[in-house]
Every structure is written in C-alpha cells, then in structure tokens.
ChimeraX commands (.cxc) that place a marker at each C-alpha (Angstrom):
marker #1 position -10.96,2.11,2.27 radius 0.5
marker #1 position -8.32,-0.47,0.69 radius 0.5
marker #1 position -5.18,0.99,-1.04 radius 0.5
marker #1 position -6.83,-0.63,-4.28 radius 0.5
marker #1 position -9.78,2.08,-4.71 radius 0.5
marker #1 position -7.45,5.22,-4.52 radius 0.5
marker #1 position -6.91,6.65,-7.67 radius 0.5
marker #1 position -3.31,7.09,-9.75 radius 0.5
marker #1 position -1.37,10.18,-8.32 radius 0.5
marker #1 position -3.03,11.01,-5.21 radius 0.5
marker #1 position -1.17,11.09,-1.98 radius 0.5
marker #1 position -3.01,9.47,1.53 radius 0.5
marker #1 position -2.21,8.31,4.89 radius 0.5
marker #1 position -2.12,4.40,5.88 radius 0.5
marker #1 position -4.80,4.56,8.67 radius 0.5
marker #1 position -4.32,0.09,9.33 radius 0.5
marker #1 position -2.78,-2.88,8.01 radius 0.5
marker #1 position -5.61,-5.66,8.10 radius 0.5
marker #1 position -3.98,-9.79,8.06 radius 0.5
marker #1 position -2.42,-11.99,9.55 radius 0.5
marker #1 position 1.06,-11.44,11.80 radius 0.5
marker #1 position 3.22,-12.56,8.96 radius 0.5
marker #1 position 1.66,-10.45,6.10 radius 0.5
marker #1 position 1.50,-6.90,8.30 radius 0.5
marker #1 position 5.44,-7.96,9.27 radius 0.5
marker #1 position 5.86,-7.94,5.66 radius 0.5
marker #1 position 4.28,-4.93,4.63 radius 0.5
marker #1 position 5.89,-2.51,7.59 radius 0.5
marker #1 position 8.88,-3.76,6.77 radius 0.5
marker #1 position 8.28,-2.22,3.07 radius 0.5
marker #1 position 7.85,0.97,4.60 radius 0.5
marker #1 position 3.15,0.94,5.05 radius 0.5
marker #1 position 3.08,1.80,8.71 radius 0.5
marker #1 position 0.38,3.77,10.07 radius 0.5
marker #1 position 1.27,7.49,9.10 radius 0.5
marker #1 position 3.25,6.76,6.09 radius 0.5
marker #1 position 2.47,8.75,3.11 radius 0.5
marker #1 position 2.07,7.19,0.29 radius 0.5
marker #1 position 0.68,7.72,-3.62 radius 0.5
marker #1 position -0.67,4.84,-5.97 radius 0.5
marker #1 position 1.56,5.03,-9.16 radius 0.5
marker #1 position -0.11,2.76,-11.28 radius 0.5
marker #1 position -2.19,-0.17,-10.99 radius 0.5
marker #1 position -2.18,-3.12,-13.90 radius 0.5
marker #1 position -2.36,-6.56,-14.46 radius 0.5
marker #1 position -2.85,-7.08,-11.08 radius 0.5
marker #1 position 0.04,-5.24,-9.74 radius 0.5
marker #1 position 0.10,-2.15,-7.83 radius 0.5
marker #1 position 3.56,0.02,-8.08 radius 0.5
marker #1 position 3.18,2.48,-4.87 radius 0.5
marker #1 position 5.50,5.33,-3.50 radius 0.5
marker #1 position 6.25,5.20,0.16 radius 0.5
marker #1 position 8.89,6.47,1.64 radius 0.5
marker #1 position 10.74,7.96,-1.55 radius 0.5
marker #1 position 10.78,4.54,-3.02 radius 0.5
marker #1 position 8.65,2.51,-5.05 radius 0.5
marker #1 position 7.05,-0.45,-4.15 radius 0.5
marker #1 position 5.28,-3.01,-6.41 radius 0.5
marker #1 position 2.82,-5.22,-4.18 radius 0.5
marker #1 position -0.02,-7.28,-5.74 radius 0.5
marker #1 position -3.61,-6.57,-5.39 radius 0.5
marker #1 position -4.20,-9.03,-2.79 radius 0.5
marker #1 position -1.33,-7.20,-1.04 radius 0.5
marker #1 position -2.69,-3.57,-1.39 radius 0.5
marker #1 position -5.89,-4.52,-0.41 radius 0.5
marker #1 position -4.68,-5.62,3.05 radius 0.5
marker #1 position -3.61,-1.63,3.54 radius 0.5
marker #1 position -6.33,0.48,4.69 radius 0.5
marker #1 position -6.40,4.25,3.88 radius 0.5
marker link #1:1,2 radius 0.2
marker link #1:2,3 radius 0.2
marker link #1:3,4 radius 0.2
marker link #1:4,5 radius 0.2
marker link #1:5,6 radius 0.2
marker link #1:6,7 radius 0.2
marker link #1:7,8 radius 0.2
marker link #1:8,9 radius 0.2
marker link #1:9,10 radius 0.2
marker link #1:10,11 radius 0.2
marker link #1:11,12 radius 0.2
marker link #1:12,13 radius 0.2
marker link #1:13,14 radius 0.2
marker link #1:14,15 radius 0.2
marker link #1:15,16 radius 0.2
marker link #1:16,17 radius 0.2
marker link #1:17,18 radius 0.2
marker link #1:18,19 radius 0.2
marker link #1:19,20 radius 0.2
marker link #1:20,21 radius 0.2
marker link #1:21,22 radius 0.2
marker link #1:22,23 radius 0.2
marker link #1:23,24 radius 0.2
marker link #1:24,25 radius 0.2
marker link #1:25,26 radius 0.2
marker link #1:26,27 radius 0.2
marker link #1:27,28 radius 0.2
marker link #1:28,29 radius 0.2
marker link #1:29,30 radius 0.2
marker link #1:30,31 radius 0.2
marker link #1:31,32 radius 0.2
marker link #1:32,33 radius 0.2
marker link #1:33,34 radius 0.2
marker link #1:34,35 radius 0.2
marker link #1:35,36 radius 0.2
marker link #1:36,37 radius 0.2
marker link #1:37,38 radius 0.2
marker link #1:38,39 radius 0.2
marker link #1:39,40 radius 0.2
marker link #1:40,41 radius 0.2
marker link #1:41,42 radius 0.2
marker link #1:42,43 radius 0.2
marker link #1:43,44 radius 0.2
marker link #1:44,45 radius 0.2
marker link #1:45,46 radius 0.2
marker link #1:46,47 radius 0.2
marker link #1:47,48 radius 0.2
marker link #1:48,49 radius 0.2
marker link #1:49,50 radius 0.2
marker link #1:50,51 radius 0.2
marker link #1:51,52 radius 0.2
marker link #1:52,53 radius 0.2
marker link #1:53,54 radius 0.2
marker link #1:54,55 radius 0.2
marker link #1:55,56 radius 0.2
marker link #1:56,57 radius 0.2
marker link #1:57,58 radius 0.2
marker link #1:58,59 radius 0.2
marker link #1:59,60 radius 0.2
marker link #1:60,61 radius 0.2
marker link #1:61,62 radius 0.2
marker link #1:62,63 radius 0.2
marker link #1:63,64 radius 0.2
marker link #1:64,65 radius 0.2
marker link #1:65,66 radius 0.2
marker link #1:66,67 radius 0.2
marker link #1:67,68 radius 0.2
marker link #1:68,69 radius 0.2
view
C-alpha cells in the first residue's frame, strides 16, 4: 500500500518506489530505498513529514504516494 494510508507513528519497510526514472532518483536519494525503515510523522495540508534514516523528510502527497509499503 502507498506511504499515504499508514497511520501517524508506526514504523514499516519501503517494499518499491513506483514512477518515473527521475522521481525514484529523487526519492532514494532522500534516503526511501527498498529496506529503509521509516515512520509517518504527520500528514497535513497536503504534506507528509516522514522519518527515514534518523532524519525527517517532508515530501508531498503526490510524492508519498509514489512509495509503496
């Protein structure tokens, strides 16, 4: 399922990045590879602030619905 339906504080695995070349580039070099851990911190105003890799990331929805879990 898209990082977009997992609820506020609980931690998952990135299973796939779904796009185009340019946009998976973009997002492994943010730290979602496949294996990455990573926990949904909040999610408003269309705006998703994620933890991966001891930092925190804030991606759009569009963005975070590209990352499968």
């Amino acid at each position: 399922m898209p990082l977009t339906l997992m609820d506020v504080g609980v931690e998952t695995t990135v299973k796939t990045i779904r796009g185009k070349d340019q946009t998976r580039k973009f997002l492994q070099n943010l730290g979602f590879v496949e294996g990455a851990k990573v926990t949904v911190v909040s999610s408003l105003a269309g705006n998703v602030i994620v933890n991966v890799k001891d930092a925190r990331v804030a991606i759009s929805e569009q963005m975070a619905s590209r990352i499968m879990v």
